[in-house]
N, C-alpha and C positions, 0 to 999 in steps of 0.2 A: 392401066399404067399407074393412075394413082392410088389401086390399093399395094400395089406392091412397092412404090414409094412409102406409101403411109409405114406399112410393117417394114420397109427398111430402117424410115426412121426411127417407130419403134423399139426396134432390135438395139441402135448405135444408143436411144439415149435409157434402155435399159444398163446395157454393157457398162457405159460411162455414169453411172448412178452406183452400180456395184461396186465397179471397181475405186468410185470416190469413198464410199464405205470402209472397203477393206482396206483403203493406201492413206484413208483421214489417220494423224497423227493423233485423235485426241480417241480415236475409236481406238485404236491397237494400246492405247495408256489406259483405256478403260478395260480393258478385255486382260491387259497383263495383273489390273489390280483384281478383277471377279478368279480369276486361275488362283492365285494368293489367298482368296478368301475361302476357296473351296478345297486347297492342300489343309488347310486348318479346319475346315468343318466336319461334325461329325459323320461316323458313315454306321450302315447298319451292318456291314459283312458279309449281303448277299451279293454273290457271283451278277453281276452286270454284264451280260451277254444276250443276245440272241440265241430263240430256241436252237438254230444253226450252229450257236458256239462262238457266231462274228461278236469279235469285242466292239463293246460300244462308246460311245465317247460322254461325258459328262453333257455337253452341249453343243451342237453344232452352230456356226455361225456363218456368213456368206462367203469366208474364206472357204468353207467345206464341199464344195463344186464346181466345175468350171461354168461361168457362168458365156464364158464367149460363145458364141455360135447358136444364141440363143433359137434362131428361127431353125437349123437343123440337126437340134438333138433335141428339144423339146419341143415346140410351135406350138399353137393352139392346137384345141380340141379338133378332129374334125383334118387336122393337117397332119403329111407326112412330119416325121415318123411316128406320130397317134403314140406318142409318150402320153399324153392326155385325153387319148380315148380315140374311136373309131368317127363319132358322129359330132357334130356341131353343137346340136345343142342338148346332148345326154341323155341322161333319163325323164327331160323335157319334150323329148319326142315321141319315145318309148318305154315303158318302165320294161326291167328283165323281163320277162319268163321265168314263170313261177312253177318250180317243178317238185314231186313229193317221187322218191322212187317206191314203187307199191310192186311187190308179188308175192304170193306165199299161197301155198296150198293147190287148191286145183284152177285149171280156167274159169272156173265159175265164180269161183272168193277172187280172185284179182278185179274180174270184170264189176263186180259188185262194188270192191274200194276204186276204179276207176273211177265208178259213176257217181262215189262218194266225193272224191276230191275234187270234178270237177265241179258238183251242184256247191262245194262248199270256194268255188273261185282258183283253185287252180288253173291256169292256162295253159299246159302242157303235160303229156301222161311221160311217164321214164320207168320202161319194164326193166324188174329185175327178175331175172330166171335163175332155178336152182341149179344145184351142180352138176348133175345129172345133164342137164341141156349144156351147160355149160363148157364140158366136155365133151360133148357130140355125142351123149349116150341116150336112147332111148328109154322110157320109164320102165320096161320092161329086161335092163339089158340086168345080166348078174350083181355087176357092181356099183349098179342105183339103187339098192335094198336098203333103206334103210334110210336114203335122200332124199327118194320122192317129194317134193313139195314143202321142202323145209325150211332153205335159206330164198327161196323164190318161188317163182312160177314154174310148172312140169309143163314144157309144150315138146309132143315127140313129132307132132304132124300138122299139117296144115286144117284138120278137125280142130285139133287142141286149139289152134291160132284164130278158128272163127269164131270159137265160144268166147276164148278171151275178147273181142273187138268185137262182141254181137252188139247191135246198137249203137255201135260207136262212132260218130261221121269221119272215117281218115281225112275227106277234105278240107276238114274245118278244125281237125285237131294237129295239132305240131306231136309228134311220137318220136321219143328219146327209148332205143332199145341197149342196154348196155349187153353185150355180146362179143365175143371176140373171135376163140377160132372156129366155130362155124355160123359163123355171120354171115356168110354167103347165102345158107341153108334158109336160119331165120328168115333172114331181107327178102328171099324168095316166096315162103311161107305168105309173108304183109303183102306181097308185090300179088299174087294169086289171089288174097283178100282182097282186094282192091279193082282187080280184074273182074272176079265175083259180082264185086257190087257196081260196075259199072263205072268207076273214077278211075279220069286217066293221070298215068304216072306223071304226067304235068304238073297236079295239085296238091302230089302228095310232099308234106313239110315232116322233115323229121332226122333225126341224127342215129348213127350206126358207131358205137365205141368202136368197133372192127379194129383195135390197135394191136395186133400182135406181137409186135418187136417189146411191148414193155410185159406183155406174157413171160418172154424168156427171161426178163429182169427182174421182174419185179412179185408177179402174182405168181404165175406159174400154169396157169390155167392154158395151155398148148398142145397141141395135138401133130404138126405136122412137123418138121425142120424150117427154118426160117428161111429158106430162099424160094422151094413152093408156096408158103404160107405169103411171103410177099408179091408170087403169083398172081393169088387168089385175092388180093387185097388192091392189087393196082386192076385185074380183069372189072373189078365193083365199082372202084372210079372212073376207069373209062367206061362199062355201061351209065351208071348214073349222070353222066355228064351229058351224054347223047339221050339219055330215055328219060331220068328222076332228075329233070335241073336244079329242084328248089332242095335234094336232099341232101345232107351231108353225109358220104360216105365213109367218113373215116372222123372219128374223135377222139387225135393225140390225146392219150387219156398221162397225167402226170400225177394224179389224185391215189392211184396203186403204188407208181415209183415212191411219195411220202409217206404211206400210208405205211410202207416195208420199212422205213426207219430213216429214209434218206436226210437229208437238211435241204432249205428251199432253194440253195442255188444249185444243188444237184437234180431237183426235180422242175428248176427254169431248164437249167443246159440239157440235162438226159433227155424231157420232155422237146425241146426244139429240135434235137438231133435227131429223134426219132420220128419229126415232122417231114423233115430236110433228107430224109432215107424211104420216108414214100414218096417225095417230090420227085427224087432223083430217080426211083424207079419207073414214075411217068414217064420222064421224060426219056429215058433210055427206050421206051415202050414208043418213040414217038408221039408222044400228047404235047400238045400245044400248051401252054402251061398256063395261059389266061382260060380257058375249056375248061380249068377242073381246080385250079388253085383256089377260084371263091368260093367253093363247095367244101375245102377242106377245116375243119374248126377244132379244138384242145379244149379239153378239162382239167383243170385247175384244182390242187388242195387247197382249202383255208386252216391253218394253222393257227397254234395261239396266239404267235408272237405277231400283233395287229398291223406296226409299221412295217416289219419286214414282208410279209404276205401283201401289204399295197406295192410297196416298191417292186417285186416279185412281177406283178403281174404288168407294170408298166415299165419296166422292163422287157420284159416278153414281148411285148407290142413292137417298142425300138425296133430290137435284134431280127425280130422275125420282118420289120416290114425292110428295113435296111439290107437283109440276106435276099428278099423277091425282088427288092429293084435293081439290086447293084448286081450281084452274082447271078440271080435266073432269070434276070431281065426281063421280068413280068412287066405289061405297061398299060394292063388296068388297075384303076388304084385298089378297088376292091379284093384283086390277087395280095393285094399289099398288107391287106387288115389281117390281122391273129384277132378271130372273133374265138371267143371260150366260154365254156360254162363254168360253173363253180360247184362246190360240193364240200360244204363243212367236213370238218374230219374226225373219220369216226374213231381213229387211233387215241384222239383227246379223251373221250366219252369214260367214263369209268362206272361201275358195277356199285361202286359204293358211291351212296350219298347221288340217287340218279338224276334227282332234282337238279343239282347243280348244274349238269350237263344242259341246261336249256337256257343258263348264262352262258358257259363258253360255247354253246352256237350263235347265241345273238352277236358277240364278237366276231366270230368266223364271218358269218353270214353280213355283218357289215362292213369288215374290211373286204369282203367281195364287192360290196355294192361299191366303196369307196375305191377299189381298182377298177373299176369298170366294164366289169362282169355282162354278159346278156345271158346268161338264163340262170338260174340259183337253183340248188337243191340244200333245204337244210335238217340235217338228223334230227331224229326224233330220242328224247331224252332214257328211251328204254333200248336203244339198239344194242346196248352191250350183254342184256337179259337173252334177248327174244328179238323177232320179229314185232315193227312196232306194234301198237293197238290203235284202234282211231283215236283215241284222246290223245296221246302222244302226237301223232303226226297231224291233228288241228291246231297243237298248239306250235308245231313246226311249221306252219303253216302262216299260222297269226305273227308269227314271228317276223317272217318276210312283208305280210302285208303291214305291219305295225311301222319295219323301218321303210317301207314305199310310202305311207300315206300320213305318218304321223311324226317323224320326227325332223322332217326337213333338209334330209342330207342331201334330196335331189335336188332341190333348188338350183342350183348352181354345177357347174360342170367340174370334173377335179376339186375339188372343195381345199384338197393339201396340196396341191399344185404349185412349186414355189417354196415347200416347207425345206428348212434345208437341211433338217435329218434326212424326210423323204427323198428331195435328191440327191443326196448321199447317199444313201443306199441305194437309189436305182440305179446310181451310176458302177455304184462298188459290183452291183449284181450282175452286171453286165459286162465288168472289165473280168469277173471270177469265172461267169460262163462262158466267154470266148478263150480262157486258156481253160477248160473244159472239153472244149470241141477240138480244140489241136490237139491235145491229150487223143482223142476220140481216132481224129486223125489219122496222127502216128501210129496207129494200130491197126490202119488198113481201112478203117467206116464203123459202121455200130454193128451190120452182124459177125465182124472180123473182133469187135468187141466183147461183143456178147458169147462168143467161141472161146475166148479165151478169159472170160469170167472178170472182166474187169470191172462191170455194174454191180455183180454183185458181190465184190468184194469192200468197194465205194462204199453200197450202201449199208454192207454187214457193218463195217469200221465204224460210220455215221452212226447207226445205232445203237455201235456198243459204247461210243465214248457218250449219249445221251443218258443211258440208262446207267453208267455208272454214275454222273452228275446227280441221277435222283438217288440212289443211292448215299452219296454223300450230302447229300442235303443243302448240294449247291443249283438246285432247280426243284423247286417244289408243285406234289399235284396236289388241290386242297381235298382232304376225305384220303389220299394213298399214303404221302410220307408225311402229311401235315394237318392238322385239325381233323385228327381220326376220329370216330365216334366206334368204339368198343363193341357197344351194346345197339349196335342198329338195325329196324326193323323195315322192311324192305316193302313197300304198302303203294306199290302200282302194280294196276290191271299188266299180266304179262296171257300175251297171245301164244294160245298153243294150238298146233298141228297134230289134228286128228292121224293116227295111223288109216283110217280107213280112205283116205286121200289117197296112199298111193295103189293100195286094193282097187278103188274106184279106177285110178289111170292106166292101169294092170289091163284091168278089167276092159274099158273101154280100148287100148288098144289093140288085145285079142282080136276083137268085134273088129275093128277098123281092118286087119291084115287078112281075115275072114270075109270079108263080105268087099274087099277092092277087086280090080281087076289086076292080079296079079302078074298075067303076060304084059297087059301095059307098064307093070313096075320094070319086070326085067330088061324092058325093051326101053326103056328110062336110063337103066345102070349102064345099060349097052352104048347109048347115046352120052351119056355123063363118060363114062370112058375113053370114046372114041375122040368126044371134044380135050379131056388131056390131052392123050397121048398126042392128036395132032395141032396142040396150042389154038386153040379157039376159047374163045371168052366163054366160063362156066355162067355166065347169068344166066341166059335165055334156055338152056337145057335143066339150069337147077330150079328153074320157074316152070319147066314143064314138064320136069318131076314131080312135084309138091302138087301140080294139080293131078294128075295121076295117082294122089296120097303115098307118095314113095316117103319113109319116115327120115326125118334126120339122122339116127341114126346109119341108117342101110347107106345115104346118102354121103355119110362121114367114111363107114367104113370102102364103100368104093374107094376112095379117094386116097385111102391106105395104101390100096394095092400098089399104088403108082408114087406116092410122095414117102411112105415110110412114116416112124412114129421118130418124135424127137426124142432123146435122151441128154441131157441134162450133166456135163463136169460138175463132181463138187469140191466146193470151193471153203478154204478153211481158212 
């Protein structure tokens, strides 16, 4: 009783402290004479806006927020609604997760930069897979020619999946796979490694991007129509809920939504709505919504524009823990938390002048920290060339550790907590994504959206009025429209991709579909079928394919016959 006195009292003599501020007569005669100073002072003629476009104000002051209700729209750290973060005492408990996304070539060059980043302190691996996988095609299929192992990792089988992870402890490593529409496949593929080596799905820690609803917005990268694909996405949450407790099976990815040109409160709203569209399919599915809520987690763009990217993300926190307790009546708090990863953004990165690019990740990568991020990934200054090289991504690396252990932002919890730009803008970001979501709404849900092309029309609009601002020279990149250098000579290690990599994967598949027990495959496809057509959970059939080495592919195409291939309105 007396700490909830204390924080009451708290709360009344915050309230009454502001409001003496903003109602003192000699404040509001000071504030009318700095307005007066600053219609007269010089200005330089650049556009003051947010990278979004939100006009910004000269200064904000504590008129700029409602400051009432202080204990239930911001509270301490630690407390609903975790405007100030999820934990008590911040990166004083835990520092993020430090992640480098690493794939390129065949499983054996992945598993080699695996073992690189972690002997050099990474704490968490994050696969990226090339197109080819990406799309549920096999290294072997017609239209991988030419992909194989280029923008990622080639895994067609659960072979490919033990080379990548030879030596690798799943128990003891956290694995971040970014994957989408055949994430079932993948997750299957790990879940057989694992089995292999004797750890039970109990131990295994690790995150599945699985987000497909921003596939049809945003990326593109889909395979199936959106209403089987959200089949297959809630059957993974309710297994992993009952088999993989520590894993997260789905990671609201919002980092593609900005990456395609959006502004940040389109990639707050679009990204929560598309959280709010796997929840609701739970629960339509009968899931209990404490079972599986703590399991689900978002990734987050980091953008240039520093304070708006903070606010962004503590914002996200509010809305999402506010929508679990009020509306889905979740009533563990942990249902409550929007835990998210971050991921600098590689949309910033520029070709010319690449150096540069590893200041604007140090920004990126620290307005995450400063929103309260748990796990970071930060680009590496050549990803606009190539694939990175180890140099690059050491020093994407040093970057993270430089702002954890050296420059003392974690000392303290929300460090801007109280800034009253910041709270102005996480309130402004929060009042612009809930008329976002009625928007959404009125249109029947987000795939009654997505059907009728209104994300990507949002975000076409969002990117064309950005890129005409660079254009006029009312938003500058330094090295593209501004401090161009002519004559410059381009003098980093760029990693290239042997053609004989996808020869080799070629090759090694042959062998693999030669020497399997093929009736076992068939009688796999047979079993993967049967579980469609009669709605049974694809996990435990698509785990006892993969051990039978039935390929992703063949795997994907089954699944054809019954869900059909998506086709895509364009939209102008």
């Amino acid at each position: 009783m007396n700490l909830i006195k204390d924080l009451a009292e708290h709360n009344f003599i915050y309230e009454k402290i502001t409001e003496s501020i903003i109602m003192n007569e000699e404040y509001l005669k000071a504030k009318k004479e700095y307005e007066a100073k600053v219609s007269k002072a010089p200005a330089t003629g650049m556009k003051f806006t947010s990278v979004s476009g939100e006009s910004i104000k000269v200064l904000y002051g504590p008129e700029d927020y409602d400051h009432s209700g202080y204990l239930n729209e911001i509270n301490f750290p630690g407390e609903f609604p975790y405007t100030r973060g999820i934990h008590a005492n911040g990166y004083r408990g835990k520092i993020w997760t430090m992640r480098q996304f690493a794939g390129f070539g065949s499983p054996e060059d992945t598993n080699e930069r695996f073992k690189y980043l972690l002997k050099n302190g990474q704490t968490g691996l994050s696969v990226a897979f090339d197109l080819p996988t990406l799309m549920g095609r096999d290294s072997d299929d017609p239209l991988s020619q030419g992909e194989v192992g280029i923008c990622g990792v080639a895994v067609s089988s659960l072979h490919d999946m033990e080379i990548l992870f030879d030596k690798i402890p799943l128990e003891k490593v956290s694995t971040s796979m970014t994957i989408n529409s055949p994430s079932a496949m993948i997750f299957a593929f790990y879940l057989a490694i694992a089995k292999k080596q004797g750890i039970s799905f109990d131990k295994l820690r690790g995150t599945l991007q699985n987000d497909i609803l921003k596939e049809y917005i945003a990326q593109k990268e889909y395979i199936y129509p959106p209403t089987p694909s959200l089949r297959i996405i809630t059957d993974m949450i309710e297994y992993c809920s009952k088999e993989v407790p520590q894993w997260n099976p789905v990671s609201v990815s919002g980092y593609h939504i900005r990456e395609a040109g959006s502004t940040a409160v389109q990639e707050l709203a679009f990204t929560l709505a598309d959280g709010f569209a796997y929840i609701e399919a739970c629960l339509e599915r009968g899931l209990n919504i404490d079972d599986f809520a703590p399991r689900i987690s978002f990734f987050f763009n980091s953008h240039l524009d520093f304070f708006e990217e903070i606010a962004k993300y503590r914002a996200a926190r509010r809305i999402y823990a506010k929508r679990m307790k009020d509306q889905y009546k979740a009533e563990n708090p942990r249902s409550w938390w929007l835990r998210f990863h971050t991921q600098t953004a590689g949309c910033t990165l520029t070709a010319q002048q690449p150096e540069n690019n590893i200041i604007r990740t140090t920004l990126q990568a620290l307005a995450g920290v400063l929103g309260g991020t748990q796990s970071l990934h930060t680009n590496s200054m050549d990803e606009t060339l190539a694939l990175p090289s180890e140099k690059a991504v050491k020093i994407a690396l040093r970057t993270q550790q430089i702002i954890a252990y050296e420059s003392g932002v974690i000392n303290t919890v929300d460090p801007l907590g109280g800034s009253y730009y910041v709270e102005s803008l996480t309130d402004r970001m929060e009042e612009s994504a809930t008329k976002i979501f009625n928007e959404i709404d009125s249109l029947g849900g987000v795939v009654r959206a997505i059907e009728a092309g209104y994300f990507q029309r949002e975000i076409s609009d969002a990117a064309y009025r950005y890129q005409k601002e660079l254009e006029r020279k009312e938003k500058f990149v330094v090295g593209v429209n501004e401090f161009i250098e002519t004559d410059e000579k381009i003098e980093i290690p760029i990693l290239q991709i042997s053609p004989d990599v996808e020869k080799k994967q070629v090759e090694r598949l042959k062998t693999l579909k030669a020497s399997r027990d093929n009736y076992a495959v068939e009688q796999a496809l047979e079993k993967l079928s049967y579980a469609v057509t009669n709605n049974l959970n694809l996990m435990p059939v698509l785990i006892e394919a993969s051990e039978k080495y039935v390929t992703l592919g063949e795997m994907v195409n089954e699944l054809k016959k019954h869900f059909g291939e998506f086709e895509e309105t364009a939209v102008f």
